[in-house]
C-alpha positions in Angstrom: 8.6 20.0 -9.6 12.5 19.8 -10.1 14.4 17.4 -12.0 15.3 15.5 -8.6 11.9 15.1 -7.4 10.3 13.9 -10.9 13.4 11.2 -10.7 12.1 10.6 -7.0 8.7 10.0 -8.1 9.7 8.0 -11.1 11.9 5.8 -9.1 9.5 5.2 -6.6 6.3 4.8 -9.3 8.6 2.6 -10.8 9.3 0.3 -7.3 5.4 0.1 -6.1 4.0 -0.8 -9.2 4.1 -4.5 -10.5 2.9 -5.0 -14.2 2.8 -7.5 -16.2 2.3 -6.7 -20.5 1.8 -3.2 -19.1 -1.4 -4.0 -16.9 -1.1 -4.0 -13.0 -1.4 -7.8 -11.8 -3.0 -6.6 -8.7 -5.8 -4.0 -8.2 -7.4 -2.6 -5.3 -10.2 -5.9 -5.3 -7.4 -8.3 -4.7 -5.8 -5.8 -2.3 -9.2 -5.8 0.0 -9.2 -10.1 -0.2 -6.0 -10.3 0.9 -5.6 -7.6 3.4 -8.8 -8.7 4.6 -8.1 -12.0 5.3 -4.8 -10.8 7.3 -7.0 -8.6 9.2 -9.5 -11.5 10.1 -6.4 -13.7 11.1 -4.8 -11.3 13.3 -8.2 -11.1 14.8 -7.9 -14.7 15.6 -10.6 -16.1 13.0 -9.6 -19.3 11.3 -8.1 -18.9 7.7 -8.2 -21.6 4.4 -5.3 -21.9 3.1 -6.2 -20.4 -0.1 -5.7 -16.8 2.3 -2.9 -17.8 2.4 -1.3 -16.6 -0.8 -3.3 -13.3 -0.7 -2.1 -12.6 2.9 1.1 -12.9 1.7 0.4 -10.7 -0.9 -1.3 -7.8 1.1 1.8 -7.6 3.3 4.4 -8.1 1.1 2.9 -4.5 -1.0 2.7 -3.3 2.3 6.4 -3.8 3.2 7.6 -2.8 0.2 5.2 0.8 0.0 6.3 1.4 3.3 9.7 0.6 2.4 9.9 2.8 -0.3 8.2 5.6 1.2 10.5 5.8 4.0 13.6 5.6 1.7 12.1 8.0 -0.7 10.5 10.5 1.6 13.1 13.4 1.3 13.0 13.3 -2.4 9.1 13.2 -3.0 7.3 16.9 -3.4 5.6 17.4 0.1 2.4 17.0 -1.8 3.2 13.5 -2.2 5.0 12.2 0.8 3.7 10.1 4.1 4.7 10.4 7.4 4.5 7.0 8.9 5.8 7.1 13.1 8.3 5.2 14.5 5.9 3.0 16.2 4.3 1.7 13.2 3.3 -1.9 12.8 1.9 -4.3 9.7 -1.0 -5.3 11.6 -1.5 -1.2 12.0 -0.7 -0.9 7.9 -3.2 -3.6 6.9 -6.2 -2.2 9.2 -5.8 0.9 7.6 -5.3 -0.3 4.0 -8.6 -2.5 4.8 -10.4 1.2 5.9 -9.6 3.1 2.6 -10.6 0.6 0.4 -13.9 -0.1 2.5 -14.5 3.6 2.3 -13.3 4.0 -1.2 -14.8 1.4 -3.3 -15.0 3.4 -6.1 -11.2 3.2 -6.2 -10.4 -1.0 -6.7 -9.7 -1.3 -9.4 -6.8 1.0 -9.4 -3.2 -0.5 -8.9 -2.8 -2.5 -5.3 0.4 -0.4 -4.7 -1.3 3.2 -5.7 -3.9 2.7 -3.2 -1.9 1.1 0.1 0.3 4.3 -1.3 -3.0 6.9 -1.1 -3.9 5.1 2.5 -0.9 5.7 4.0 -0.6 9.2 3.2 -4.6 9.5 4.0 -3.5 7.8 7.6 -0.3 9.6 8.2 -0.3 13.3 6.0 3.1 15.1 6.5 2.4 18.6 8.7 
């Protein structure tokens, strides 16, 4: 890997992870509460408000992952980069951020924005 595309990586390692006394403050389990819950409210079923704060949470990772990755994409190595389409939507994200974490439990307690990172690129892989 070239200078540039460790910096990329830095960068963007640097802009999806949150820490806090250098632990994450949100893992994978948190990640499948709230995303879950905005996946049950898009669905139309009723929400407590304590979802509320979660919900916010899932999507605001989301948002900024996404954010990231499309900013970033030209200086990640190809092994690392996602291809999300043009006709991309949240409710689309959290659905398939919800499906990796289902199908990779094994994984939650990693950092939230690793794994909505590793679904994305699972979802949309670069040709």
């Amino acid at each position: 890997m070239n200078v540039k595309g460790m910096l990329a990586l830095l960068l963007l390692t640097a802009t999806l992870t949150v820490q806090a006394g250098g632990r994450s403050t949100t893992d994978g389990n948190s990640l499948l509460e709230g995303c879950g819950a905005a996946v049950r409210s898009l669905d139309g079923g009723g929400q407590k408000v304590p979802d509320a704060f979660a919900m916010g949470q899932c999507f605001g990772i989301l948002d900024g992952v996404v954010g990231s990755a499309q900013i970033m994409e030209k200086q990640l190595p190809a092994t690392l980069r996602t291809c999300i389409p043009e006709n991309y939507s949240h409710g689309q994200g959290v659905r398939i951020v919800v499906k990796y974490l289902n199908e990779n439990p094994q994984s939650l307690d990693l950092p939230a924005s690793f794994l909505v990172m590793m679904s994305l690129k699972t979802a949309f892989p670069c040709s």
